[in-house]
GUMIFI-443799 format. One record per atom (N, C-alpha, C): residue in one letter; x negated, y, z. Coordinates in steps of 0.05 Angstrom, whole numbers, plus 5000, padded with zeros to 4 digits. Layout:
REM residues N
AXYZ ...
This chain:
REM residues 98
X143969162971 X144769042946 X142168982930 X141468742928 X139368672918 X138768362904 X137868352895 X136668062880 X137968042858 X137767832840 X138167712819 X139667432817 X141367332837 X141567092849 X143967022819 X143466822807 X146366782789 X147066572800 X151066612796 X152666392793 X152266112795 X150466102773 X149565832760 X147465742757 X144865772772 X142265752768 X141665512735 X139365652721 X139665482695 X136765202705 X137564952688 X136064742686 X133464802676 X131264722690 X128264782676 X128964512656 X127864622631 X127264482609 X126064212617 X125963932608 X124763722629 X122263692597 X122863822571 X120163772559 X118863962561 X118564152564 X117064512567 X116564542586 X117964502607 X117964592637 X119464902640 X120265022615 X121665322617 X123965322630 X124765572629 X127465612637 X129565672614 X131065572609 X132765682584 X133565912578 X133166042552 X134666372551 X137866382559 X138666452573 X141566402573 X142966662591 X145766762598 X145966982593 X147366872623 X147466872648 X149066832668 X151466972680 X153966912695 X154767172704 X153267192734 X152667422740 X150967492766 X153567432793 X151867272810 X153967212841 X154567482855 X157267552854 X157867872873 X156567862890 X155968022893 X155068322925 X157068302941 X158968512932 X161468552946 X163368522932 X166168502950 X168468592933 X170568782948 X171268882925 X173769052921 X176268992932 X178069112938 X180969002934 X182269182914 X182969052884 X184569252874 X187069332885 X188169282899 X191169402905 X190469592931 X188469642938 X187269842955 X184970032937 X184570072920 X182770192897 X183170432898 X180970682909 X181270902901 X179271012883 X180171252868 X177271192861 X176871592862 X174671722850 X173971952856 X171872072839 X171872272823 X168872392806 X168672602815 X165472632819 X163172762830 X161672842814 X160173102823 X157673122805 X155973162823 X152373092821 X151073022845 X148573282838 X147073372848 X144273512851 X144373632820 X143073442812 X142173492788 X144973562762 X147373602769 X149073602754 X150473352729 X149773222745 X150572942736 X153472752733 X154472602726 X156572502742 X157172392751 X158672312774 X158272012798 X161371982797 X162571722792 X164471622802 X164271442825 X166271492840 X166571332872 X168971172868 X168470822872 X170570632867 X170870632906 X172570602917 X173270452945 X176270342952 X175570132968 X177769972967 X178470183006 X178270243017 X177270393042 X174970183064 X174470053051 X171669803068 X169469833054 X169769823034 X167369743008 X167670012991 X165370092987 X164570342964 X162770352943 X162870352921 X161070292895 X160270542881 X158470652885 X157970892868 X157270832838 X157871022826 X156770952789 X156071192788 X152771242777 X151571442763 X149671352736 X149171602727 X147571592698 X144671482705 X144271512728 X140571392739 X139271592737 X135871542727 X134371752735 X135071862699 X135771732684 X134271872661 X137771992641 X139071992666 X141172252665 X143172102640 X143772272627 X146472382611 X146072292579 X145571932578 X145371832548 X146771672541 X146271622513 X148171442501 X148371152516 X145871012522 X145770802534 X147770812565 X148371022581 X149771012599 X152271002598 X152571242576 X156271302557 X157271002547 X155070842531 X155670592528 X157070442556 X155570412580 X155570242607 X158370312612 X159070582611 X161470682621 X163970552610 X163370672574 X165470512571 X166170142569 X163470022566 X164569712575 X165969652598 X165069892631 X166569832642 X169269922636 X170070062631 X173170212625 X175070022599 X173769912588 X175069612570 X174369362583 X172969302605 X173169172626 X175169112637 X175469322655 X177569452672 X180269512656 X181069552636 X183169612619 X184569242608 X181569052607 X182068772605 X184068672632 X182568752657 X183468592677 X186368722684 X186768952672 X189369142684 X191568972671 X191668832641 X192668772624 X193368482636 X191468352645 X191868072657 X193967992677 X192968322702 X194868332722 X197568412719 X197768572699 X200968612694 X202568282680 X200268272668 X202567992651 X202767802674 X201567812694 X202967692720 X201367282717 X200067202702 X199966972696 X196866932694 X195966672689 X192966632689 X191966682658 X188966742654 X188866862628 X187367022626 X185367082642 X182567242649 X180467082617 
């Protein structure tokens, strides 16, 4: 799992020659199947905490990184979990609307 590859590669500026500031969504790695979704919490070495997403093919670990147990991670967590609470909400109403 590696690179920076986006979606949408941005236009070099044709007067500057820059790249535009602009915010992309990144091209998946992998995917999931939610209707096969398990998921699992761990705590690793250092007493940390690791959640395990798997669909039983694909596995996604989530940890705090090296610099452990902060607000900046507690933040990460919960965007994903109102993320994830977004897309749960989509799939029940059964219709398009992401």
């Amino acid at each position: 799992m590696g690179g920076t590859e986006l979606a949408d590669e941005p236009v070099i500026d044709g007067n500057t020659g820059d790249l535009p500031r602009r915010l992309g969504i990144p091209a998946p790695v992998v995917s999931i199947r939610i209707d096969g979704i398990q998921a699992f919490r761990m705590i690793d070495d250092d007493d940390g905490p690791i959640l395990i997403i798997t669909d039983g093919d694909t596995t996604v670990e989530f940890s705090c990184g090296f610099s452990g147990r902060t607000q900046v991670a507690a933040l990460g967590a919960e965007r994903l979990a109102e993320a994830t609470r977004a897309y749960a909400l989509v799939v029940e109403a059964g219709g398009p609307g992401w």
